[in-house]
N, C-alpha and C positions, 0 to 999 in steps of 0.2 A: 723548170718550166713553170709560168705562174699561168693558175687556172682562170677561165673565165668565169668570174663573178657577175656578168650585167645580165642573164637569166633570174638571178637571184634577186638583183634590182631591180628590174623591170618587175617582178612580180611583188617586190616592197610598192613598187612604185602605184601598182592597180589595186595591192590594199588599202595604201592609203588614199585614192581615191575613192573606195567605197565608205570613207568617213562624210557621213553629211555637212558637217561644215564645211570640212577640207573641197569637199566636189564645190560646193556652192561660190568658194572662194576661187575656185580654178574658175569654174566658169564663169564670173563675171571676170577676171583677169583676161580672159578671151573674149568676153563682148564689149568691153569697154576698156578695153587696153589701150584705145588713143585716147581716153578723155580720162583715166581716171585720177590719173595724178599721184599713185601709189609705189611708195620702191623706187622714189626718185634717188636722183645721186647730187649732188651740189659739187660744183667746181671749184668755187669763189662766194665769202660774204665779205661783205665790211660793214664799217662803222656807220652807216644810213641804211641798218637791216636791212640792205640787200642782197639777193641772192641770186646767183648764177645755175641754170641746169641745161646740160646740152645748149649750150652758146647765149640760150635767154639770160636776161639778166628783170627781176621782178624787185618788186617792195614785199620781203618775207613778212605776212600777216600769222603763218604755220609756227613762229617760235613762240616756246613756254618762257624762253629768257626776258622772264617783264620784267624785270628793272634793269636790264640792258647790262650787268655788270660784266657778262662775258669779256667785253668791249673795256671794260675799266684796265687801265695801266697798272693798277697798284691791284687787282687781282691775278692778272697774267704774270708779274714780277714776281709776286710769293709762291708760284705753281715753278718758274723759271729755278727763285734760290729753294726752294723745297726739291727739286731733284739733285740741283750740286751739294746740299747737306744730307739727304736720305740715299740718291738712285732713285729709279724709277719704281719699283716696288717693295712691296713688306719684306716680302722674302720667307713669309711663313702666314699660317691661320693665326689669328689675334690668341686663339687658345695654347698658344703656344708664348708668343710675344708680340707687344704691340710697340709702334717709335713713340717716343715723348708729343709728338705734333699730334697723336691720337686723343693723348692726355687732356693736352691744352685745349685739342678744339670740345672735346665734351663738356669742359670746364666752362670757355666762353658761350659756347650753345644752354648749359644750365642756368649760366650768371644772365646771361641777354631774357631769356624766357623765362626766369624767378623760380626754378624749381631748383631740386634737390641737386638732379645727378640724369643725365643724358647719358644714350648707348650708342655708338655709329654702327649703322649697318653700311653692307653694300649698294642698296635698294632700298628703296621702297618695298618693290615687289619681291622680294628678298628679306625683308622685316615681318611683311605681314604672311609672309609662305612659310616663314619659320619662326615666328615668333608665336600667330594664334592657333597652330596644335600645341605647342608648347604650355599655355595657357588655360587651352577647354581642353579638357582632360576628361577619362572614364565619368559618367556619372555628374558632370558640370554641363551647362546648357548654354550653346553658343548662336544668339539670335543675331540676324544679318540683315542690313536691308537690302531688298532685293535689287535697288539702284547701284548699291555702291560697286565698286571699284573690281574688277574684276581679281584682282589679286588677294583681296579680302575673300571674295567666293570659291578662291583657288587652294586658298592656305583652309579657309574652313571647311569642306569638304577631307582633307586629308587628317583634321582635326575631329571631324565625321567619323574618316575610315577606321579615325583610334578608340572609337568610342564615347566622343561627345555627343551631347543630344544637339543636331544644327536645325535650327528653325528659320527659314526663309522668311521676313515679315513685308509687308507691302499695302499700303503705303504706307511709309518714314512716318507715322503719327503717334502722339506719345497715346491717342486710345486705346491703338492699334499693338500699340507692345505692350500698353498694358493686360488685355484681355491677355497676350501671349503669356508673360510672364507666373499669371495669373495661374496661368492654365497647367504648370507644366512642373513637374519637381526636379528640382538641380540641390545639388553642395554648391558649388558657385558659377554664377551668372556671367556671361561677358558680354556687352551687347555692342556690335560695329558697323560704323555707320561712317559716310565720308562727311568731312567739313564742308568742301565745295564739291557739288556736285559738277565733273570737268567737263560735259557737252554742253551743260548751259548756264555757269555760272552762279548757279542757285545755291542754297545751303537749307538742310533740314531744319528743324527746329530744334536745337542741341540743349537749349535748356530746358526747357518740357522734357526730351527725351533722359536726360541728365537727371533730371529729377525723380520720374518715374524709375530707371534703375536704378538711382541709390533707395527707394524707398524700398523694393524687393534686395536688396542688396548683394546688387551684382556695382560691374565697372562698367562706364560708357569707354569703348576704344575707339579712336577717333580717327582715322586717316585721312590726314587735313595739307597731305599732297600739294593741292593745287590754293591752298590760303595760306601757304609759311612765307613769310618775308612779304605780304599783300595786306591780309586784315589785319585791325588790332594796332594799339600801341607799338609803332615803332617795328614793325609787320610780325608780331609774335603770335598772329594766327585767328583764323576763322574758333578757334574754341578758348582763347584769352578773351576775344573779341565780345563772345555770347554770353559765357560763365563768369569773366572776372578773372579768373585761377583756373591752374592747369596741377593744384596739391591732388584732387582727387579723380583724376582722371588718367588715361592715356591717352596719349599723344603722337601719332608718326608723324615728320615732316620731313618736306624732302629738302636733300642739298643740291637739286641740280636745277630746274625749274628757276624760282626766283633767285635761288645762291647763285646758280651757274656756275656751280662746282660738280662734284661728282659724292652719291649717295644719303644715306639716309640716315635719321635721327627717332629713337624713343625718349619720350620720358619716363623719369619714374623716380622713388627713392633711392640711398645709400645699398637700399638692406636688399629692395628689388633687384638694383645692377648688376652685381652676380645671380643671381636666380634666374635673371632673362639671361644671361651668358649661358647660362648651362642648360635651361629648358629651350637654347633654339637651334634646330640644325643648323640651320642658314650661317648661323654665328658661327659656328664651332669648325663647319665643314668649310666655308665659303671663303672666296679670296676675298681679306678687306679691301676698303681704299686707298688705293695711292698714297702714297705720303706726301707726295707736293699736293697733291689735292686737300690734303688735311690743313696744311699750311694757310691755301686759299681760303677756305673755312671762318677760321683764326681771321683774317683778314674781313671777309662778309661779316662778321660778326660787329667788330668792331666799325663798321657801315652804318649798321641796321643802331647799334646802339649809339650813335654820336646825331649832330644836329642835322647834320647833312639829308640822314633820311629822308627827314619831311620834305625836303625840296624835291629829291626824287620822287618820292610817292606822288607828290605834286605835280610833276609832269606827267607820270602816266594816270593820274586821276581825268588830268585834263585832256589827254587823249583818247580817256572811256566814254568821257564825257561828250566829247566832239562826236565819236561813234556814234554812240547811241543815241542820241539827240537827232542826228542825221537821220539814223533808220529811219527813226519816227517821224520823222517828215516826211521820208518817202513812204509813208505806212507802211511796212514789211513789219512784217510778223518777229516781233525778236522775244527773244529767251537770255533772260540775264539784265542789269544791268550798273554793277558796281565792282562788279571781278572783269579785269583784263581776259577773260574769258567770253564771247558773246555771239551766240547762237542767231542766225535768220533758219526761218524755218523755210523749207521748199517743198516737203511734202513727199512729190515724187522723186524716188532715185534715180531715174534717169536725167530730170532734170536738173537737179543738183550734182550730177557730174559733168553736169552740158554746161552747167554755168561757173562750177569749178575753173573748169577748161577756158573758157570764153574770159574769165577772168584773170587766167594767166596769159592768154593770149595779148592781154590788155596792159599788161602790166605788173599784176598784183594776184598773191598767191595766196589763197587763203584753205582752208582743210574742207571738200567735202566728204560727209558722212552721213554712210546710208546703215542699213540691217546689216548686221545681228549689232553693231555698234547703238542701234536705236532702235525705237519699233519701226516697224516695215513703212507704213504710214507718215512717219516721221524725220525724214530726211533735212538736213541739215547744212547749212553753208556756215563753217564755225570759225570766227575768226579770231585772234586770240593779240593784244593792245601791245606792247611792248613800252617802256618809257623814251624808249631813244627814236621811235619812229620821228620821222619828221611831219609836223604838222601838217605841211604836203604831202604827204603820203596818204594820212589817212583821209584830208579831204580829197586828194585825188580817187581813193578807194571809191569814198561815196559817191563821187561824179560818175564812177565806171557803174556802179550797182545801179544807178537811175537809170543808165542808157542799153543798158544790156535787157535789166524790163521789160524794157521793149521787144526785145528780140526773144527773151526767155520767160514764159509766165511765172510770178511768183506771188505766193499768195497774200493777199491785203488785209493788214489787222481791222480795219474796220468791216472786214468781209467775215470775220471768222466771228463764229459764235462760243459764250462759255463753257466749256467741254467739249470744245474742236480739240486736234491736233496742236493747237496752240498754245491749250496749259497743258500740253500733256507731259508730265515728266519724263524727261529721258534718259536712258537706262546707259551703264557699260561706259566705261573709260578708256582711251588710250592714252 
């Protein structure tokens, strides 16, 4: 006879509603459960980023796939013969064995970006959850910006737990980490910080910041997530883009975003690549990727590196372009304007999921984001460029964003003053 368990659940279930996020996140799931647009399910896209959800069909503004390769023939063909040559998975932790397609993409990911020697993670968030305890260790000092990425602040904390000294610094200013640096005694330094900041397109000051920790002589690590395959030469990144070279620094980038493959890359030396293998859990314990995804990789690689790029790049340059140019006619408040990333600001959260909503009802899907995502104050309509949008699309976005206006207050950059809500940096990544 099997016993009843759902006492026991039900009483998981009212502890973890006594978690203040957890409660905060229920209850707005309950008050704005018709408008908020989260936890959706997609039926259908195709090749004119659009999206299907419960029978709607929109212009997806919500994809990170900006260079559209999702959509490319000769990327979906190498995921296709990469499963009739490997199967669908490794069939083991990389610590154990990895397929040859693991090889080649690290190889072509070192050779496209001019460094030594590349590692694949699973993740992103996966790289930096087990890569920076692996790194700030007992008695080493690991400074963080307080904007960045929440997986940087996930991994360092547990890097915390083990005994490194975590300094939270705020604002991203190279003064500001200096006074920190200054202040504080470590064996060795690591300081992290993201490339693009992903709610509003922005990017810290990486060479200031760069400069300043190698002068105490720490590493700048960089989680440049949301500028791999965008900035830079041939899209090698928000920190090729700033620094010139990626010999002294670290590097995370992702493969799924602009690769629109699956997982993540370090850089680093020969001599490093085994040292991050064995200093990360994530590595050791965690399922790699795919092998036809590795394939795909190999493929992106040889994209980003041939002439073809710049013509893509050029497309969705031109559709940043069109965006944001638009905004600014309509005076709305924007955040961003040269990453496929681009913030309208709204202010209030309720109305930024009034307008969320309004705007999918219209058409066109774009991400609203409210708190703990942002400051409270700081609500955001985030729309994100893609290369394959249709030039219709995004002027029909702007036509929807003028007439809704109307019907939705939003606030007017010539209305806001310097040090409104409108330089405000905003914090937290999804």
């Amino acid at each position: 006879m099997e016993s009843d368990h759902s006492g026991s659940l039900d009483q998981l279930t009212q502890h973890l509603l006594h978690n203040p996020l957890i409660r905060f996140f229920h209850t707005m799931d309950r008050r704005y459960r018709d408008i908020h647009l989260k936890d959706l399910l997609a039926s259908a896209m195709d090749d004119q980023r659009r999206l299907t959800v419960q029978g709607t069909t929109v212009y997806n503004f919500g994809s990170d796939s900006f260079l559209g390769l999702d959509r490319d023939a000769r990327v979906q063909q190498a995921i296709i013969d990469g499963v009739t040559r490997w199967g669908t998975h490794n069939g083991a932790s990389r610590a154990f064995y990895s397929v040859q397609a693991n090889e080649e993409a690290e190889r072509k990911l070192a050779q496209w970006l001019g460094v030594e020697a590349t590692l694949i993670f699973p993740s992103v968030t996966l790289t930096n959850m087990g890569l920076l305890p692996g790194l700030a260790r007992r008695g080493d000092l690991l400074a963080v910006d307080r904007l960045a990425h929440n997986s940087l602040h996930e991994g360092a904390k547990i890097a915390h737990d083990n005994g490194a000294d975590l300094q939270v610094f705020h604002p991203c200013t190279p003064e500001v980490l200096q006074d920190l640096l200054h202040s504080r005694p470590y064996t060795q330094c690591l300081v992290a910080v993201d490339g693009v900041y992903s709610m509003q397109g922005t990017t810290p000051p990486l060479r200031e910041l760069d400069q300043v920790t190698r002068a105490h002589g720490g590493v700048l690590y960089i989680d440049d997530a949301h500028g791999t395959g965008i900035f830079g030469d041939h899209g090698r990144g928000t920190a090729m883009r700033e620094l010139g070279t990626l010999q002294d620094v670290i590097m995370v980038g992702s493969l799924s975003k602009a690769f629109s493959c699956l997982g993540a890359f370090v850089t680093c030396t020969e001599e490093l690549k085994p040292l991050f293998k064995m200093a990360s859990s994530t590595y050791v314990f965690g399922g790699p990727v795919p092998p036809p995804y590795l394939e795909a990789i190999c493929v992106v690689c040889d994209i980003l590196m041939s002439d073809e790029y710049e013509a893509i790049s050029a497309r969705l340059r031109e559709r940043i372009r069109l965006l944001v140019d638009g905004l600014h006619a309509l005076d709305l408040a924007v955040l961003g304007h040269d990453s496929p990333i681009v913030a309208v600001l709204v202010q209030d959260r309720t109305r930024a999921l009034q307008a969320g909503k309004w705007l999918f009802d219209h058409g066109f899907y774009v991400q609203s984001v409210a708190y703990p995502a942002v400051p409270v104050n700081a609500s955001v309509l985030r729309i994100q460029v893609n290369a394959n949008h249709p030039l219709q699309a995004v002027q029909g976005l702007l036509e929807a964003l003028g007439h809704m206006r109307k019907v939705i207050e939003l606030p007017k950059a010539s209305d806001l003053a310097e040090g409104d809500g409108f330089t405000v940096q905003l914090g937290e990544s999804l």
